[in-house]
C-alpha positions as a Markdown table, in Angstrom:
| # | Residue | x | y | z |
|---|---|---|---|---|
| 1 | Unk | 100.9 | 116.3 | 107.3 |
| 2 | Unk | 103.6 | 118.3 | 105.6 |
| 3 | Unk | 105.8 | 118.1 | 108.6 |
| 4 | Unk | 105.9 | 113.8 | 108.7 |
| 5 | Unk | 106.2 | 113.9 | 104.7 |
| 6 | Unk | 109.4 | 115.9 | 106.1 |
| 7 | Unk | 110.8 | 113.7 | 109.1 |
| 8 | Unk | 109.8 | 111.2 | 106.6 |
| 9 | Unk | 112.2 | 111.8 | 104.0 |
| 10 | Unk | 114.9 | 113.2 | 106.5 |
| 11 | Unk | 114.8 | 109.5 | 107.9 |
| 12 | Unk | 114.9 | 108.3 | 104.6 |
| 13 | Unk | 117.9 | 110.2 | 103.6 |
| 14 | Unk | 119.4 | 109.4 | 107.0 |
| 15 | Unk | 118.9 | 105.5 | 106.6 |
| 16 | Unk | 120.4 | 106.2 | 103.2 |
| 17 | Unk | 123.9 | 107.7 | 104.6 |
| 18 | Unk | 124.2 | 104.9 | 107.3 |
| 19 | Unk | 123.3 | 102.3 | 104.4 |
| 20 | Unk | 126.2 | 103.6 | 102.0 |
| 21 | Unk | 129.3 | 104.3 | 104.8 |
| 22 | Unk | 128.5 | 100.5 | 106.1 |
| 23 | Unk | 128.7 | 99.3 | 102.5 |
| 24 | Unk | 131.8 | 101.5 | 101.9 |
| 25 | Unk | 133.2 | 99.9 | 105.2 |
| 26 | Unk | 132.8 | 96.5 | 103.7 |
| 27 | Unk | 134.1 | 96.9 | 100.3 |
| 28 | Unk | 137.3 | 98.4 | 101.8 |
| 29 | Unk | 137.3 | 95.3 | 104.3 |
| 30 | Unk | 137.4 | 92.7 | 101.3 |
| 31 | Unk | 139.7 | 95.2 | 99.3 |
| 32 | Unk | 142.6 | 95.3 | 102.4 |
| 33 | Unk | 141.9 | 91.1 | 102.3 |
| 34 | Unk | 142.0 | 90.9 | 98.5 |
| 35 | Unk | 144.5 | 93.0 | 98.0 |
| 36 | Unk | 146.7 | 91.6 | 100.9 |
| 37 | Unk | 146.1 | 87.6 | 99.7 |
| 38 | Unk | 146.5 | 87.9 | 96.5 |
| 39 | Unk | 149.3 | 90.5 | 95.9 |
| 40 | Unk | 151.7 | 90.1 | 98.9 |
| 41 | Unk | 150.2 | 86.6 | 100.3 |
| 42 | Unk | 153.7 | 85.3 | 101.5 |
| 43 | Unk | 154.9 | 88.4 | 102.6 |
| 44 | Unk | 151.9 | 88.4 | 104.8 |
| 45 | Unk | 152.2 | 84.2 | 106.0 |
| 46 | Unk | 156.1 | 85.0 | 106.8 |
| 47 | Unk | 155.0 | 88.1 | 109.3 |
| 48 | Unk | 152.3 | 86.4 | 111.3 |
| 49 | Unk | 154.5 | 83.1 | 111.4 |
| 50 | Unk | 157.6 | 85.6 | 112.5 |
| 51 | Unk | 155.3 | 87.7 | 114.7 |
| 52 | Unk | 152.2 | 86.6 | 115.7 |
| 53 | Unk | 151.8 | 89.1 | 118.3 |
| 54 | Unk | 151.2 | 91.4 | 115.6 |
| 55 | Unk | 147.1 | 90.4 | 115.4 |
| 56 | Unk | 146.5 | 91.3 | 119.0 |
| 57 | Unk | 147.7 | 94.6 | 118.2 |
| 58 | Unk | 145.3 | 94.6 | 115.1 |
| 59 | Unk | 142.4 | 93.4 | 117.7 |
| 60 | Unk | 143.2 | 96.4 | 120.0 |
| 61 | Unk | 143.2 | 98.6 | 117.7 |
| 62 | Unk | 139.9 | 97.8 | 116.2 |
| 63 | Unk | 138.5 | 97.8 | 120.0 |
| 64 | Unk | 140.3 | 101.0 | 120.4 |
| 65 | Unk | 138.3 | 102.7 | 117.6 |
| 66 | Unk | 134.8 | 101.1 | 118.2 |
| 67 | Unk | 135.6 | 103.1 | 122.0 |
| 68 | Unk | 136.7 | 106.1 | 120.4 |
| 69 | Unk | 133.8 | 106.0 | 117.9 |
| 70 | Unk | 131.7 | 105.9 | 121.0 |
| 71 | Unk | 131.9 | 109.4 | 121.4 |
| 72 | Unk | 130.1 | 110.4 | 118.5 |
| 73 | Unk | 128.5 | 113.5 | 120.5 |
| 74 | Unk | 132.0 | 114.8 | 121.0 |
| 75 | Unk | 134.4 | 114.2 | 117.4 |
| 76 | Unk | 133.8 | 115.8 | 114.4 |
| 77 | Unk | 132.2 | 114.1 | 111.7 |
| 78 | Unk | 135.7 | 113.9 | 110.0 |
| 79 | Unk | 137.6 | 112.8 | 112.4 |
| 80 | Unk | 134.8 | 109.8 | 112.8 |
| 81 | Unk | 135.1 | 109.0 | 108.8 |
| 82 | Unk | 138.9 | 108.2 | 109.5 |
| 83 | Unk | 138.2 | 105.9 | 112.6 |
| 84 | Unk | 135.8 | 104.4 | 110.7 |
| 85 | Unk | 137.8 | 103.8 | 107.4 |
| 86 | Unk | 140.9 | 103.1 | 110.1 |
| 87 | Unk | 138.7 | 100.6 | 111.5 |
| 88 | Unk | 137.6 | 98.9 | 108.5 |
| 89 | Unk | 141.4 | 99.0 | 107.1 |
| 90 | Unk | 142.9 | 97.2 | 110.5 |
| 91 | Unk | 139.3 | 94.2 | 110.0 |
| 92 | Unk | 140.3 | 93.9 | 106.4 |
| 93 | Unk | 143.7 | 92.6 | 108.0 |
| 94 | Unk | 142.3 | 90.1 | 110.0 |
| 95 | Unk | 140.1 | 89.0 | 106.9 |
| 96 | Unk | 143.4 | 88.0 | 105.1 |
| 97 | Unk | 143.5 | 84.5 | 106.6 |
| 98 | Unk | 140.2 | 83.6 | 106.2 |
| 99 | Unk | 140.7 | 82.2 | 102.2 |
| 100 | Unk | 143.3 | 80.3 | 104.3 |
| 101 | Unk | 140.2 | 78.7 | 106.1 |
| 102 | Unk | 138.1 | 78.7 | 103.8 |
| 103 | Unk | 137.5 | 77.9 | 99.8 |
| 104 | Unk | 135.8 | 80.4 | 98.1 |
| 105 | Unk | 132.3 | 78.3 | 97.4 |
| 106 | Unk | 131.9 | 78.4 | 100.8 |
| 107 | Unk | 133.0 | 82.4 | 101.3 |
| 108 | Unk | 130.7 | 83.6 | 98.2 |
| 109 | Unk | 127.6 | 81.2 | 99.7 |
| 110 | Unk | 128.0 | 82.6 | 103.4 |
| 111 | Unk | 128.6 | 86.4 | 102.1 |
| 112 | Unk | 125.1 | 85.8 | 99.7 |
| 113 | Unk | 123.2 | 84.4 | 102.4 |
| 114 | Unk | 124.3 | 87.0 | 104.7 |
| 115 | Unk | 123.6 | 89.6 | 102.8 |
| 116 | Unk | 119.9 | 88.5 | 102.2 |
| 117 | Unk | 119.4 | 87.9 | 106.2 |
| 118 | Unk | 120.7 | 91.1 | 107.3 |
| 119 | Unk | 118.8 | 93.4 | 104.4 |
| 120 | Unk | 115.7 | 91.2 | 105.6 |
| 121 | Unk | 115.8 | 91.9 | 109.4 |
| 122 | Unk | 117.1 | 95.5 | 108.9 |
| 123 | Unk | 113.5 | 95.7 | 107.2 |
| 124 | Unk | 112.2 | 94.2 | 109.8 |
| 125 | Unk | 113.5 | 96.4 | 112.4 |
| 126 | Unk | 112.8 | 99.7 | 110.8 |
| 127 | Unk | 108.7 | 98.9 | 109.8 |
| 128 | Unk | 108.0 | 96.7 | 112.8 |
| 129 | Unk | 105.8 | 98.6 | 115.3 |
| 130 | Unk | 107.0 | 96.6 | 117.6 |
| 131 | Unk | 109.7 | 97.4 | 120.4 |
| 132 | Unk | 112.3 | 95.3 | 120.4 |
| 133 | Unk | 114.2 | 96.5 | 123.0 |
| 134 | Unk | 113.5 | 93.7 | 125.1 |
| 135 | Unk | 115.0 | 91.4 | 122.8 |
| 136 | Unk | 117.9 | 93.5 | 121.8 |
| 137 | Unk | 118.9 | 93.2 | 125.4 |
| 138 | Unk | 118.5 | 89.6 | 125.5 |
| 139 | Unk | 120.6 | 89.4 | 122.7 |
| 140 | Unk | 122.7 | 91.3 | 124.4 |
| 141 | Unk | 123.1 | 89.2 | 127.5 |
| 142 | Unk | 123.7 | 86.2 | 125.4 |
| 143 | Unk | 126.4 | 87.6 | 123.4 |
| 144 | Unk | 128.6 | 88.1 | 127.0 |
| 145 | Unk | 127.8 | 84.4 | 127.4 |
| 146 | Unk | 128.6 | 83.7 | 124.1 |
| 147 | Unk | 132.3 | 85.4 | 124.5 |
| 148 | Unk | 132.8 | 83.9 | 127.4 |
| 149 | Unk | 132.1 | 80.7 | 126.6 |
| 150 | Unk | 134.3 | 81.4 | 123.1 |
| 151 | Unk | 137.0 | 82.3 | 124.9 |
| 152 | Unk | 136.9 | 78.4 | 126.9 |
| 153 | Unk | 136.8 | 76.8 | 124.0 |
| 154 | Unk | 140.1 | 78.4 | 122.8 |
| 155 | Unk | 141.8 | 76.1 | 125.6 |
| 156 | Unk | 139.3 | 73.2 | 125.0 |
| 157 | Unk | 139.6 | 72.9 | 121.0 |
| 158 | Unk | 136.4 | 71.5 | 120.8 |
| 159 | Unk | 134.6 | 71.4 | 117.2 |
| 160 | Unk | 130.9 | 70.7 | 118.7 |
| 161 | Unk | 131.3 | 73.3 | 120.7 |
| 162 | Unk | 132.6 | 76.0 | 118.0 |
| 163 | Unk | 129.9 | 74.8 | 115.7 |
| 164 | Unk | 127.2 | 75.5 | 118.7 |
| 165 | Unk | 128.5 | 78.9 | 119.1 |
| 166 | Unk | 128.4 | 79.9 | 115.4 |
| 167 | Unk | 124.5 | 79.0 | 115.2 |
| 168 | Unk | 124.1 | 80.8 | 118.8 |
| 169 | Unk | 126.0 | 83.6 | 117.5 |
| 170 | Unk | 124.4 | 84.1 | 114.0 |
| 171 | Unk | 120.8 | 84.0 | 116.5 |
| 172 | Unk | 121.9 | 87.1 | 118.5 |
| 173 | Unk | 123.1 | 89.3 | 115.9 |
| 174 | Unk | 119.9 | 88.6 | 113.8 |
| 175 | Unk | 118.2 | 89.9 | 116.6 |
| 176 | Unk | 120.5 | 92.8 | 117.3 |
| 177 | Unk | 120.3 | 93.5 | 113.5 |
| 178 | Unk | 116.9 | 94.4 | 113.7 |
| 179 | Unk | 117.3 | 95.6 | 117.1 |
| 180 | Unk | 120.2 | 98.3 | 115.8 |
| 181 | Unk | 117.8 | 99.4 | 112.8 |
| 182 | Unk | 114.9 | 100.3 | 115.0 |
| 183 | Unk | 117.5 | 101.9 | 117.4 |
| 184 | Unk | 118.9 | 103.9 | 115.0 |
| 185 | Unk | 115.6 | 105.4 | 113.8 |
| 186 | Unk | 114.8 | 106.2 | 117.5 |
| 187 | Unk | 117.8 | 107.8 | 117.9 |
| 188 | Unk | 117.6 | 110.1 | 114.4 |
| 189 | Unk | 113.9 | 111.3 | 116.2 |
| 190 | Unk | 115.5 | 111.7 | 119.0 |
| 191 | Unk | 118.4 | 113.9 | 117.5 |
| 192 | Unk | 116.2 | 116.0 | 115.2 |
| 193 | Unk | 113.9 | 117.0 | 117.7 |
| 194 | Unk | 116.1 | 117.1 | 121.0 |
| 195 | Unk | 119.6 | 118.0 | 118.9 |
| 196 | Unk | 122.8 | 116.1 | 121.1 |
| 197 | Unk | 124.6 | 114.0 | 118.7 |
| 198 | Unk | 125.2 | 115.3 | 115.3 |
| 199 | Unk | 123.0 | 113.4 | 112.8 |
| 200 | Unk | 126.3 | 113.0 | 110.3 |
| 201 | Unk | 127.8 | 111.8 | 113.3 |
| 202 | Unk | 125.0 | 109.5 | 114.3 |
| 203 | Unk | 125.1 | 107.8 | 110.3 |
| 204 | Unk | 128.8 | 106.9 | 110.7 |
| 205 | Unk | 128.4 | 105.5 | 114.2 |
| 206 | Unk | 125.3 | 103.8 | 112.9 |
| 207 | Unk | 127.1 | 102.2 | 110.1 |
| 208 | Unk | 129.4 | 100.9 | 112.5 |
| 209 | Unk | 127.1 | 98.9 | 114.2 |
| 210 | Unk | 125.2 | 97.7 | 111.2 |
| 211 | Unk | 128.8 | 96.8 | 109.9 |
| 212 | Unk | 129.6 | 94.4 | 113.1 |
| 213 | Unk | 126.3 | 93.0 | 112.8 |
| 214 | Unk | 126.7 | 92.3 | 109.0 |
| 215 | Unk | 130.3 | 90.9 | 109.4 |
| 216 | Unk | 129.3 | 88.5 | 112.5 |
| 217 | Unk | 126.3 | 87.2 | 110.6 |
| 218 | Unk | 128.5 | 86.5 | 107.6 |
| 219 | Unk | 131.5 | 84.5 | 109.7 |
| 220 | Unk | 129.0 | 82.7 | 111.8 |
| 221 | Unk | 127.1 | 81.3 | 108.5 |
| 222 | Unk | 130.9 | 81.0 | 106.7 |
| 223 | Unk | 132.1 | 78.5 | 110.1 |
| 224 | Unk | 128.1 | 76.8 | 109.8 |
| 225 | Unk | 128.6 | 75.9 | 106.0 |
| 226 | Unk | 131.8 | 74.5 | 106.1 |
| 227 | Unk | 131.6 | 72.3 | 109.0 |
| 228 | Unk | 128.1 | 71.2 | 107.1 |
| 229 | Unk | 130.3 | 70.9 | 103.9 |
């Protein structure tokens, strides 16, 4: 008995730190955009209209660091806080166009709404009994499909189709948000008990994927409440 009361708050606590380093990955997301739009704005517009190439590098980047963050098991827990700030630094850039987009009625209503459907199916996935493996892999699949398909309809321009991806997209990662929570408290159990990855480590690369999962929820329901607006 004393022992779960144990695991029990160690999971807590562990929840806790993954919680607080995805909400720090945020804030400095909007910061880097806010800061960015509203101080140096048309220093920013004249760079991407001069170099444009300039967001591809941002993109590898990012995808450079979500690889490198991979390797939890072998980076110390320091070294994983600076990819991860890095990493929310180099999204914050790519936020800066999307008051550009967007107005901020529409920005504010997405980010609410967002927020209440990830903290609801992160819920879900930690209390559920339930595995949801099975449809964490589906989800899975479908989000290949649904990059492939994104990626045609960057030569076709085609509205209908953006608008079906958004709602297709905003379905997969509410699954994989649930999925990720229940994931991640397998894999604290897992850690405790069988030791591998470090379980400072395993917070930070939690919070990554809580953080994509937050952030695609967000844009899909942002692109879904515009076209409806």
């Amino acid at each position: 008995m004393q022992t779960e009361v144990v695991q029990d708050q160690g999971l807590k606590r562990f929840f806790n730190q993954v919680y607080l380093f995805m909400a720090i990955g945020v804030a400095i997301s909007a910061g880097v955009a806010f800061l960015l739009n509203y101080l140096w704005a048309s220093q920013v517009i004249t760079i991407l209209s001069q170099h444009s190439w300039l967001m591809w590098v941002v993109f590898g980047g990012e995808l450079a660091l979500v690889l490198a963050l991979s390797r939890a098991q072998m980076m110390s827990k320091a070294k994983m806080i600076s990819y991860f700030v890095l990493y929310s630094v180099l999204q914050g850039l790519t936020f800066t166009i999307i008051p550009w987009v967007y107005d901020l009625g529409s920005i504010t209503a997405a980010f609410l709404t967002a927020v209440v459907v990830f903290v609801t199916m992160a819920i879900y996935g930690r209390l559920t009994t339930k595995s949801l493996a099975r449809s964490g892999q589906i989800a899975m699949m479908a989000l290949i499909g649904i990059l492939a398909a994104t990626v045609i309809n960057i030569f076709m321009h085609s509205s209908t189709m953006e608008y079906i991806l958004s709602y297709g997209t905003l379905i997969v990662f509410i699954a994989l948000t649930a999925w990720d929570n229940q994931k991640l408290k397998v894999m604290y159990q897992q850690a405790t008990e069988q030791g591998g990855i470090p379980v400072d480590n395993l917070a930070i690369w939690g919070a990554l994927e809580l953080y994509l999962d937050f952030i695609n929820i967000f844009l899909s329901i942002l692109r879904i409440f515009s076209r409806n607006n």
